[in-house]
Structure formats: C-alpha cells, structure tokens
BALOBA-1460 file (C-alpha; in Angstrom, 3 decimals):
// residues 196
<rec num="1" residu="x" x="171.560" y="84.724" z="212.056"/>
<rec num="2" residu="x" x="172.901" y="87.959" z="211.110"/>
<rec num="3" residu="x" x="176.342" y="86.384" z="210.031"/>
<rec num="4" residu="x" x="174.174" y="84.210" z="208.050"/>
<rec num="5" residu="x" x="172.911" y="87.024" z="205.697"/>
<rec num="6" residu="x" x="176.221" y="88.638" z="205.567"/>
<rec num="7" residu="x" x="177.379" y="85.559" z="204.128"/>
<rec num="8" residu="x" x="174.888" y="85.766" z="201.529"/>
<rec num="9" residu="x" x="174.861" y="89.390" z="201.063"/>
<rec num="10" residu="x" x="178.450" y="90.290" z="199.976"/>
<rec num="11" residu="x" x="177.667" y="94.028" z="199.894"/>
<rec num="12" residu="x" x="177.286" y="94.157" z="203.275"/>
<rec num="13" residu="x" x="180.304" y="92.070" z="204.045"/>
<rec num="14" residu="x" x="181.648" y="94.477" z="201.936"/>
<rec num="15" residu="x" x="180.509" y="97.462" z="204.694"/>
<rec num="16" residu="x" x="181.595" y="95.444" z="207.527"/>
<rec num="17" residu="x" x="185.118" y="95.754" z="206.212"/>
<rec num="18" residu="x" x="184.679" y="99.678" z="205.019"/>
<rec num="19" residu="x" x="183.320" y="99.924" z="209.022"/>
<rec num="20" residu="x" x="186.933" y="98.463" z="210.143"/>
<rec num="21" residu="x" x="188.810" y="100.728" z="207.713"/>
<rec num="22" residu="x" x="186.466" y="103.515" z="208.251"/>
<rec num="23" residu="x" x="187.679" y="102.933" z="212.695"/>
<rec num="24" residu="x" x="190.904" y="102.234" z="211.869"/>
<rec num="25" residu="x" x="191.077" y="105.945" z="210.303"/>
<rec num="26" residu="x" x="188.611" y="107.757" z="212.424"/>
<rec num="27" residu="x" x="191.452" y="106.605" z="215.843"/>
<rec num="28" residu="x" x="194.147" y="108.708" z="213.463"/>
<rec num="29" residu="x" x="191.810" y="111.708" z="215.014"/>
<rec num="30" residu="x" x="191.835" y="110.922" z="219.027"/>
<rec num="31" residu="x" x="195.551" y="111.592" z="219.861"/>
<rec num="32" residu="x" x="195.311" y="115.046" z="221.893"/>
<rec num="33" residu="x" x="198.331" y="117.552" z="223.226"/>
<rec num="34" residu="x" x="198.930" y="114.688" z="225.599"/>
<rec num="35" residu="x" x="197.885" y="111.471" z="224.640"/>
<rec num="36" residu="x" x="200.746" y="108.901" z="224.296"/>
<rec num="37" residu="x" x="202.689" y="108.701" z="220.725"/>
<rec num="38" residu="x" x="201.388" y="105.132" z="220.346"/>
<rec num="39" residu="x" x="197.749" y="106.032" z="220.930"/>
<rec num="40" residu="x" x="196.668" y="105.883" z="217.357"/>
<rec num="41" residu="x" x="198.168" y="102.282" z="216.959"/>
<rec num="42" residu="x" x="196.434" y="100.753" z="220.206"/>
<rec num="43" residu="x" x="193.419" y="102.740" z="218.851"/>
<rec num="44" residu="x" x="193.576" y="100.804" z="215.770"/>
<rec num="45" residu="x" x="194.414" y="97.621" z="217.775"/>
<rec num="46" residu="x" x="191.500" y="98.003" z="219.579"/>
<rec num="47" residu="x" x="189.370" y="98.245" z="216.714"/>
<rec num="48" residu="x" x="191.101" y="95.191" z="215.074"/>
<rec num="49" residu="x" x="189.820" y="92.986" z="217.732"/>
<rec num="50" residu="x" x="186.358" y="94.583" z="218.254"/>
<rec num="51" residu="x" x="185.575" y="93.839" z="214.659"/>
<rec num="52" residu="x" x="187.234" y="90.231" z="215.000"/>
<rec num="53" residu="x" x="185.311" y="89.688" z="217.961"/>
<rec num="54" residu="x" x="182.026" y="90.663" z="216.512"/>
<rec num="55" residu="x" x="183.006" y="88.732" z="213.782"/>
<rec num="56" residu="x" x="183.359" y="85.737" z="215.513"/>
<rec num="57" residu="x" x="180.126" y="86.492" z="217.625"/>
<rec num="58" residu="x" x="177.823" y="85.944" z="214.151"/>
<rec num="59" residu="x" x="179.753" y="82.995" z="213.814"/>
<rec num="60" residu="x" x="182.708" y="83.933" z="211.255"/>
<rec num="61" residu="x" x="185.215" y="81.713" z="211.190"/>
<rec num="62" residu="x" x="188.671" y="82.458" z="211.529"/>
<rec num="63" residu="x" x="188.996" y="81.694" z="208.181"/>
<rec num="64" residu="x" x="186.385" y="84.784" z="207.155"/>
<rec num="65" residu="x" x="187.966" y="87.924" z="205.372"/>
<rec num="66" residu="x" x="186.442" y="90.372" z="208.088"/>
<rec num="67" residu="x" x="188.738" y="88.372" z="210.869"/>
<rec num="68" residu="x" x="191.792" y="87.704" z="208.425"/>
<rec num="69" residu="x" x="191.569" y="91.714" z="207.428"/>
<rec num="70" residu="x" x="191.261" y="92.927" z="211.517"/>
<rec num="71" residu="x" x="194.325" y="90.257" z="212.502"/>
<rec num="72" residu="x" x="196.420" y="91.774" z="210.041"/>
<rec num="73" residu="x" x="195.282" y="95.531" z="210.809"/>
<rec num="74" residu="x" x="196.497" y="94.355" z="214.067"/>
<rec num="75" residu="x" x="199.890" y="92.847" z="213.260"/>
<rec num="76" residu="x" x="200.783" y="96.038" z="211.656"/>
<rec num="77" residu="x" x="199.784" y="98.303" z="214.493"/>
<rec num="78" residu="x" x="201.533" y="95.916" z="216.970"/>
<rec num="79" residu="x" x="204.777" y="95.967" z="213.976"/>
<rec num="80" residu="x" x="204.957" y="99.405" z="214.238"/>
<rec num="81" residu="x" x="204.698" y="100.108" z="217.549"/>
<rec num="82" residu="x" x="207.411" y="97.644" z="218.104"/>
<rec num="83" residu="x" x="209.847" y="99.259" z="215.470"/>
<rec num="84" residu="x" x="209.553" y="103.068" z="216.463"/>
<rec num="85" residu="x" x="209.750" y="102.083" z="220.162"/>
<rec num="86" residu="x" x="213.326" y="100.471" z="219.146"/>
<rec num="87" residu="x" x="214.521" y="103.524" z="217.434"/>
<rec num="88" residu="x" x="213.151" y="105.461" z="220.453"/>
<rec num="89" residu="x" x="214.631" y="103.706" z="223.389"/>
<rec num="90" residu="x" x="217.996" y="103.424" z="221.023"/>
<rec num="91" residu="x" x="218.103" y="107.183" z="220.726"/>
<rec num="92" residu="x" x="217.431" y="107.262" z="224.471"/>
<rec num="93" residu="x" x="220.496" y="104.495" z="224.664"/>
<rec num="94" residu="x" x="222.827" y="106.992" z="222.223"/>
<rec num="95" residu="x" x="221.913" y="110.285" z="224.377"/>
<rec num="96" residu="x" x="221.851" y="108.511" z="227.731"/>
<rec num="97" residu="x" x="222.617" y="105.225" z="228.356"/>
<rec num="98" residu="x" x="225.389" y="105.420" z="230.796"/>
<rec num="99" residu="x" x="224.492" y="104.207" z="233.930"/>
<rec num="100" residu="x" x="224.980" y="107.251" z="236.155"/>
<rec num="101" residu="x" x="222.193" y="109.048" z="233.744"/>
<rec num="102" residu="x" x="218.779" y="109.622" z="235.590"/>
<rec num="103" residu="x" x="215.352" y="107.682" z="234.589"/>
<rec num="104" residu="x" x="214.061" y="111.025" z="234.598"/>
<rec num="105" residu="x" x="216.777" y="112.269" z="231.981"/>
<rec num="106" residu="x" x="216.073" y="109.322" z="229.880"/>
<rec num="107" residu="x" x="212.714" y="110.064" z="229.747"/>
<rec num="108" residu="x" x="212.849" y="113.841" z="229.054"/>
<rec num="109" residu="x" x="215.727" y="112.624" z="226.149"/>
<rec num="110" residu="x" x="212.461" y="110.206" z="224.439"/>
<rec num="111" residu="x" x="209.650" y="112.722" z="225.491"/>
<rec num="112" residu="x" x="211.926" y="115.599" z="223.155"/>
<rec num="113" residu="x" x="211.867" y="113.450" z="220.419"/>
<rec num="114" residu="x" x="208.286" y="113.101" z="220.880"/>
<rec num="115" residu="x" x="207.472" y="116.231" z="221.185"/>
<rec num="116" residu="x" x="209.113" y="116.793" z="217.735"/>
<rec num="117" residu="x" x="207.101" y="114.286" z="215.884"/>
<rec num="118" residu="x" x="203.900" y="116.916" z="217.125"/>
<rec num="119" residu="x" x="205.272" y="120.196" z="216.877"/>
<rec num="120" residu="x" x="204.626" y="121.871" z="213.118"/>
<rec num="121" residu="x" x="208.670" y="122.701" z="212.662"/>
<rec num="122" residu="x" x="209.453" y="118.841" z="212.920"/>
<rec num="123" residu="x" x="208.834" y="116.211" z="210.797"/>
<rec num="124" residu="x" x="205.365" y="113.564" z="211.908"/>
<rec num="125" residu="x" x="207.539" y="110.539" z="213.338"/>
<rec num="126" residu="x" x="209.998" y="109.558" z="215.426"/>
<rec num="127" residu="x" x="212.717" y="108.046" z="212.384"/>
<rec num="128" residu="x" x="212.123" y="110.987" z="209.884"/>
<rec num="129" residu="x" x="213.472" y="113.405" z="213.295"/>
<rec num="130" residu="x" x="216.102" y="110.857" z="214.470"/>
<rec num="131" residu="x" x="217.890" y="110.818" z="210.524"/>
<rec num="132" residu="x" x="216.662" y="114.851" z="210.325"/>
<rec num="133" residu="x" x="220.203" y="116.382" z="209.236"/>
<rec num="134" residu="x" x="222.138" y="117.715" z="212.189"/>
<rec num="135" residu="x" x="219.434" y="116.738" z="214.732"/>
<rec num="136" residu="x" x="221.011" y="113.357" z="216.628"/>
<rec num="137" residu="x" x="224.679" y="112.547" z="216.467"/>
<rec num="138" residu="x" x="223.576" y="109.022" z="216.651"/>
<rec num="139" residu="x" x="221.777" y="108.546" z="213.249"/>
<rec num="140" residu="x" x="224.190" y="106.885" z="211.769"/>
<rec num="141" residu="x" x="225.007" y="104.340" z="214.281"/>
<rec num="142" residu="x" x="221.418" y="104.110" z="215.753"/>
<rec num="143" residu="x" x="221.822" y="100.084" z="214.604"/>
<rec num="144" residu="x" x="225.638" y="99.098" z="215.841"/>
<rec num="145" residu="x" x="224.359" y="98.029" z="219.022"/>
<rec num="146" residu="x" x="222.265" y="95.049" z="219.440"/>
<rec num="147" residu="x" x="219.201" y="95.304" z="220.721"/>
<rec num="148" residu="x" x="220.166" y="92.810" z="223.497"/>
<rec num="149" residu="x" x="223.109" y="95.481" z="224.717"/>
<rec num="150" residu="x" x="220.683" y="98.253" z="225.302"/>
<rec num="151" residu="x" x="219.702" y="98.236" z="228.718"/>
<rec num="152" residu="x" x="215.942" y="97.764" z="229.245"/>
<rec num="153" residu="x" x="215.752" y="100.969" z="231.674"/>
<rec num="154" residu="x" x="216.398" y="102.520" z="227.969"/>
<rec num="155" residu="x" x="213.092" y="100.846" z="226.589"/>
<rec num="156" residu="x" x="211.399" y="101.074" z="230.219"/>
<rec num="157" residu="x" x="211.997" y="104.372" z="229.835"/>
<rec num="158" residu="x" x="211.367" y="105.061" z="226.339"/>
<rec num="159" residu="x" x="208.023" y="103.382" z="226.697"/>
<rec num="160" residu="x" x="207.164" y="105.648" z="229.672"/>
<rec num="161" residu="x" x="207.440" y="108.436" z="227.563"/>
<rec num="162" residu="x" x="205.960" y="106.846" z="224.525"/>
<rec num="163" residu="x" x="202.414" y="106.038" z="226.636"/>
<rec num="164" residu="x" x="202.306" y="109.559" z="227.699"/>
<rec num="165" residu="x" x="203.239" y="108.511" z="231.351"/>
<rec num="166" residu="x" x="206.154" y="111.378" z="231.926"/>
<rec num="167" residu="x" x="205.240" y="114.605" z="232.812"/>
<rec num="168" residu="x" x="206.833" y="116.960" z="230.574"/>
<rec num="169" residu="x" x="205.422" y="120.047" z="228.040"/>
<rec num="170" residu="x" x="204.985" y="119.149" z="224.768"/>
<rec num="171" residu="x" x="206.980" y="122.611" z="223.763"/>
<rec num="172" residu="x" x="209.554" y="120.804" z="225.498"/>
<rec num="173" residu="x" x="211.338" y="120.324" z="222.056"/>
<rec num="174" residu="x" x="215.241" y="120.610" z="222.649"/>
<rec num="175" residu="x" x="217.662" y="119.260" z="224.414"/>
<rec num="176" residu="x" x="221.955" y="120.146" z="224.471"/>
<rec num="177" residu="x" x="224.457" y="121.409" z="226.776"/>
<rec num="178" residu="x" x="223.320" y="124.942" z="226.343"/>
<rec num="179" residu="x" x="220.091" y="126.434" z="226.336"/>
<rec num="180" residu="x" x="218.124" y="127.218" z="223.550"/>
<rec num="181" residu="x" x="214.418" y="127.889" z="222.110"/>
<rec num="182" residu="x" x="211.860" y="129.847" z="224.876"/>
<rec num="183" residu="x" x="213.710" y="129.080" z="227.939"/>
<rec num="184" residu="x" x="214.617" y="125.899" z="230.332"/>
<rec num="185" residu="x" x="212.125" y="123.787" z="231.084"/>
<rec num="186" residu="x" x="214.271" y="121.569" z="233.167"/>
<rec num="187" residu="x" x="218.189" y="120.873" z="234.028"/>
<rec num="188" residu="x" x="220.092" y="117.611" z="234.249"/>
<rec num="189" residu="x" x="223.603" y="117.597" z="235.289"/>
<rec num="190" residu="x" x="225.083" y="119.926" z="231.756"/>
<rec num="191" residu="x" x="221.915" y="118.668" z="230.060"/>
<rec num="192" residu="x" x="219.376" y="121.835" z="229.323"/>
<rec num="193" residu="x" x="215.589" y="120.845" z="228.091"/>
<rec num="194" residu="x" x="214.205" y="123.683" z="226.547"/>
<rec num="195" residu="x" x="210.715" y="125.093" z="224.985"/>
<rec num="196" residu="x" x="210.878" y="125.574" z="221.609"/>
C-alpha cells in the first residue's frame, strides 16, 4: 500500500533515494580510533540492502530505481573493499611474505599502513600512502606478482588487520630496521614498530 503511493508520488520516491544517500554518508561518520578500515564500506553495504529490502517489502520490483540505486551503492562498496584489500595484503606480501615471517609481523606490517591512512601527517587511504614518495620500496612493483602468487596468509592477514581484529595502537605508524617516531611499540626479529 505504501509502495503503491510512492509509485504515484515521485517526490517521495525521490526522498526514499535522498534517505539511501543521506545513510550512505551519515556511515562516513561511525569509524572510531578502532573500528576496522573497511567499516565505512560494510556500513554503506548495510544500508544498500536495508533500503533494497524495504524496497522490496512495499513491493518494488527489482526493476525499481530505489533497488537498482542500493545494488549498485553496494557493488561499489563491495569493489572497493576488494581493491584496497589487494594493495594491502600485497604491501604485506612486499614487506613480509617470506615464509619464516610471523602472522603477527604481517599483521603489524598492514595495521602501520592503516594507521597511516588515520593519522593527520598521512594521506586518507591505503594507495595514496603505499605510492607516498619514499614511504614503501614496493610501489613500483606492488602489481608484478599475480595475485594468485601471494600467499593467502598475506590477505588472511591483511584482512585481520583491515577488520580491526589485531591488537595494535593506532600511533603505531612506522615500521624499519631502526627505531624511529615516540618509541617501540613492538620488535620482530630486526623489524622495529614504532609510535609516531
């Protein structure tokens, strides 16, 4: 019934959507110190599918612009997720991929870089950082390895970090084979991981 006068009121089609976009922006706002780096983009998945769903309960079809607009809201979030936790488990690959390397080291090598994307100092995401002059050695061969090759403790790993599932400060902002910033946060093998 409702759907019906939606259907016939385009103005308030018209709000349904500016609701969606209006959620979609209002999840930019609900990552904290240490919420995971994908939060915002499951937020706005989330949302995608509520207002699908509620779509669908006043009888939209999936044809309606409502559900089109939230499925492709959705396929973005999902797109970008997928593409910044590539160039974060291939950094993690890069810095420490060999097989000897702890899980724990892998994950304080992603949670740095994630750190970065939050502190002030570095830039908001994880590929502006990566190709940052003088920041990773492995910018400019971040893509010679296929993503097949990369072991998937890399994007276990990576992930872990990513969902805010590692415990680690988020001043924890460098990592090198000397120590730096505020002081060690924690020691790998020659690895330091520092406060910045």
């Amino acid at each position: 019934m409702f759907y019906c006068f939606i259907k016939r009121r385009p103005a308030v089609k018209t709000a349904m959507l500016f609701l969606l976009a209006s959620l979609i922006m209002a999840a930019h706002m609900c990552t904290g110190a240490q919420a995971g780096y994908f939060d915002v983009n499951e937020a706005k998945k989330a949302e995608a599918h509520a207002a699908a769903e509620n779509a669908r309960a006043m009888g939209a079809s999936e044809n309606d612009s409502v559900i089109i607009a939230a499925k492709s809201l959705w396929q973005q979030a999902q797109s970008e997720i997928n593409e910044e936790l590539d160039m974060l488990a291939r950094v993690v690959y890069f810095e420490a991929g060999s097989s000897w390397i702890s899980d724990r080291h892998q994950q304080l090598v992603a949670c740095v870089l994630l750190n970065r994307c939050s502190d002030p100092r570095f830039p908001d995401t994880i590929g502006e950082n990566i190709y940052r002059k003088g920041q990773y050695a492995c910018a400019g061969k971040l893509y010679s390895v296929s993503a097949s090759k990369i072991p998937a403790r890399c994007y276990e790993n990576a992930r872990a970090a990513a969902y805010g599932r590692v415990e680690c400060p988020p001043d924890v902002i460098f990592q090198a084979q000397f120590r730096q910033g505020r002081g060690v946060y924690e020691q790998d093998g020659n690895t330091y991981f520092c406060y910045g």
